[in-house]
C-alpha angles and dihedrals in degrees: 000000000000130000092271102055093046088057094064095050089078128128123219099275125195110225090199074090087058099044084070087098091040108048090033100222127088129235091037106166123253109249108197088248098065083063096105104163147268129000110225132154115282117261081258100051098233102105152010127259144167106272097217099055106020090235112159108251112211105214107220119161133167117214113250109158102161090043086113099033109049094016123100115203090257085058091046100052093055092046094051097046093043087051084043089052094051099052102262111155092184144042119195109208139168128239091193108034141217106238104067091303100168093047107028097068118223130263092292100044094266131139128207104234140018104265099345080295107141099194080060114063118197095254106174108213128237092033089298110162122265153167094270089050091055093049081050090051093058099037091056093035089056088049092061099052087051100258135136118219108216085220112208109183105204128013110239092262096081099068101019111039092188077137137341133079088274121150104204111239105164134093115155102265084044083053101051093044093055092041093057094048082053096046094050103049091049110042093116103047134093093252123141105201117225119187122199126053110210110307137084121237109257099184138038090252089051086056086042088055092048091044091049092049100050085048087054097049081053101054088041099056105015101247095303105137132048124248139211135154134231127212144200120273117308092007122111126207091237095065099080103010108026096121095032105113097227096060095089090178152006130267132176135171111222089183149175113308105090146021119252091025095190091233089160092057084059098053095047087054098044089047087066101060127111130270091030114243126172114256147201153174099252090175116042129155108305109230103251095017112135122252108256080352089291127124095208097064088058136249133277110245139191087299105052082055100047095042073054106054089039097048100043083041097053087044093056111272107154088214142359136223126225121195126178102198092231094055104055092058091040091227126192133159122295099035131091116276127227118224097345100306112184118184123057100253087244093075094029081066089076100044111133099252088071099044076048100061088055088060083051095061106038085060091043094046093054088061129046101260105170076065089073128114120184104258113188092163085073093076117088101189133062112280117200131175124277142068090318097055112129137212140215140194127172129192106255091234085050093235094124141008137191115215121194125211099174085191106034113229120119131321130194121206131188098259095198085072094054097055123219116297099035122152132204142191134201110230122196108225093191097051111015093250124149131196148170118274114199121184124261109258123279090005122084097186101058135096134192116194119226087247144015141219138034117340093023099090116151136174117223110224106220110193115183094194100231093117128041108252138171116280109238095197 
């Protein structure tokens, strides 16, 4: 597909989302002025952007799969504005749920669908309320406080019952049908689709249903939203759709199952693919998820998901994806838990790694960003693997680089790359503190960051003064 016709598969985006970097402060309502157009994929395919005005979009989103499913609107609503307070731009949600979504009706009693039929939505006559209201409620309530729904619209078991209570509902025609229900009744609306559901197609019929669905979202909104897709771990959208025209961008799940997932190894590789196409890790480590789903081997905290988000953003991603494993399944007490979840998803919505990704941004969003090219030849000093494995980008004009130590300690750069009178910061990724960074004696090219160890991970913030660019101190 070329630049042009990306451009026009764009979705009304409120740019109140974007104005997070320049107001300074996050959650700013959307005006109606500060809707400029349509978001589409950038003219060099790395990243995504508002099509009217060509401003960068950071895609960052927080998992919450059974928002439409075990949410009531009052729940919603303090979901929604707490994401939007922290700096979110996205929410990834499920039509069809997980969790029995065509059987287990929603908060208010409703099913999706007239017998589990997907060609025949549960539309209650005489403006009676329904399944398909309460999906409309979110989506446009998300929309007002500025944020985007990454909109799937089935989890994986529907159409590919590996696990899961299923059942399987989708055939191809089944799909496009559906897809085209979905694209039409939300056309207008600031949805990203995303196909998929956790789960990789296994048989030709499985890539027939994917490819159906995305022709019927298409018929049904004209092309108006982007798509992508998101596996299942370890998988990657590319490897089954990465030259079909309708996967606008890439999307992999480096999961659950180990400590010290490489995420950024798979953003470097699927950013070498052809065509070009933006990627990210829709899927990392969710913060208090348990490690290979067992408890015994440990849970990944505030530190696994930022070394995440650091290390897929410096390698390229366009965007990047937090969980907390009570939140997507929305528990309280008195449900089921999945996987051992702990903490009613009301007080998991303030756990560190959230208020974490809004610190993300704020840095990302005083620099351009969307400007960064994954630089390992600005490390001096052997990398290898591991929790201490660092990560460079560096602006493609050189006037500005991001350096991460996921362990703090020392770093050594080539000096020669930065250019003399260069100045550098060291930024606190865990609390939004900045502070001066001056060179070890007698070697220019050397850092020490303020702390060491895990948990004291830090970027240093390497400016070469050649551009005017907002002070961080």
């Amino acid at each position: 597909m070329t630049p042009a016709a990306r451009s026009r598969r764009g979705f009304l985006a409120g740019v109140g989302a974007l104005a997070f970097g320049s107001r300074g402060r996050p959650g700013a309502p959307t005006t109606a002025s500060e809707v400029a157009g349509r978001l589409a994929v950038s003219t060099d395919g790395r990243h995504l952007v508002d099509a009217a005005s060509g401003r960068p979009f950071l895609y960052l989103a927080d998992t919450a799969w059974e928002l439409f499913h075990r949410l009531d609107r009052e729940q919603a609503e303090r979901y929604l504005t707490d994401r939007a307070a922290k700096g979110f731009t996205v929410i990834q949600a499920v039509a069809l749920a997980e969790l029995d979504g065509l059987r287990v009706p929603n908060a208010y009693g409703h099913r999706p669908f007239v017998g589990e039929d997907p060609t025949r939505p549960a539309l209650a006559p005489g403006g009676a309320d329904d399944y398909w209201d309460h999906v409309d409620w979110i989506v446009d309530r998300a929309a007002e406080l500025g944020l985007f729904v990454g909109l799937l619209p089935t989890w994986g078991d529907k159409w590919n019952e590996r696990w899961g209570v299923g059942r399987v509902v989708f055939d191809p025609p089944q799909a496009e049908e559906y897809g085209r229900f979905l694209g039409e009744r939300y056309a207008a609306r600031r949805v990203i689709w995303i196909l998929g559901g956790d789960r990789n197609p296994e048989t030709p019929e499985h890539v027939q249903v994917v490819r159906a669905l995305a022709r019927g979202l298409a018929r049904g909104d004209g092309g108006a939203h982007l798509m992508t897709y998101h596996p299942q771990g370890g998988g990657s959208s590319a490897q089954w759709f990465h030259e079909d025209d309708w996967l606008d961008f890439n999307m992999f799940q480096s999961g659950h199952a180990a400590l010290l997932t490489p995420n950024h190894a798979t953003t470097l590789r699927e950013r070498e693919r052809r065509p070009v196409k933006p990627v990210l890790d829709g899927e990392p480590c969710y913060e208090d998820h348990p490690v290979n789903w067992k408890p015994e081997e440990g849970w990944f905290d505030e530190w696994d998901v930022r070394r995440a988000a650091w290390g897929s953003l410096l390698s390229g991603a366009c965007g990047h994806t937090y969980g907390n494993h009570n939140v997507w399944q929305m528990w309280q007490p008195g449900r089921e838990p999945v996987s051992a979840a702990r903490t009613a998803w009301y007080e998991a919505l303030d756990h560190p790694g959230a208020f974490q990704m809004g610190h993300l941004r704020w840095l990302l969003e005083r620099r351009p960003w969307h400007e960064l090219e994954p630089a390992p030849g600005l490390l001096a000093d052997p990398n290898p693997p591991g929790a201490d494995h660092k990560l460079a980008a560096r602006a493609a004009d050189g006037s500005f680089a991001l350096v991460y130590l996921p362990t703090g300690g020392s770093v050594g750069l080539n000096a020669s790359i930065l250019g003399a009178g260069s100045t550098a910061h060291w930024f606190n990724p865990r609390q939004r503190a900045v502070s001066r960074a001056a060179p070890l004696p007698a070697d220019a090219g050397r850092f020490s960051a303020p702390a060491t160890g895990r948990n004291n991970d830090w970027l240093l913030v390497v400016d070469a003064g050649t551009r005017e660019l907002p002070a961080l101190g």
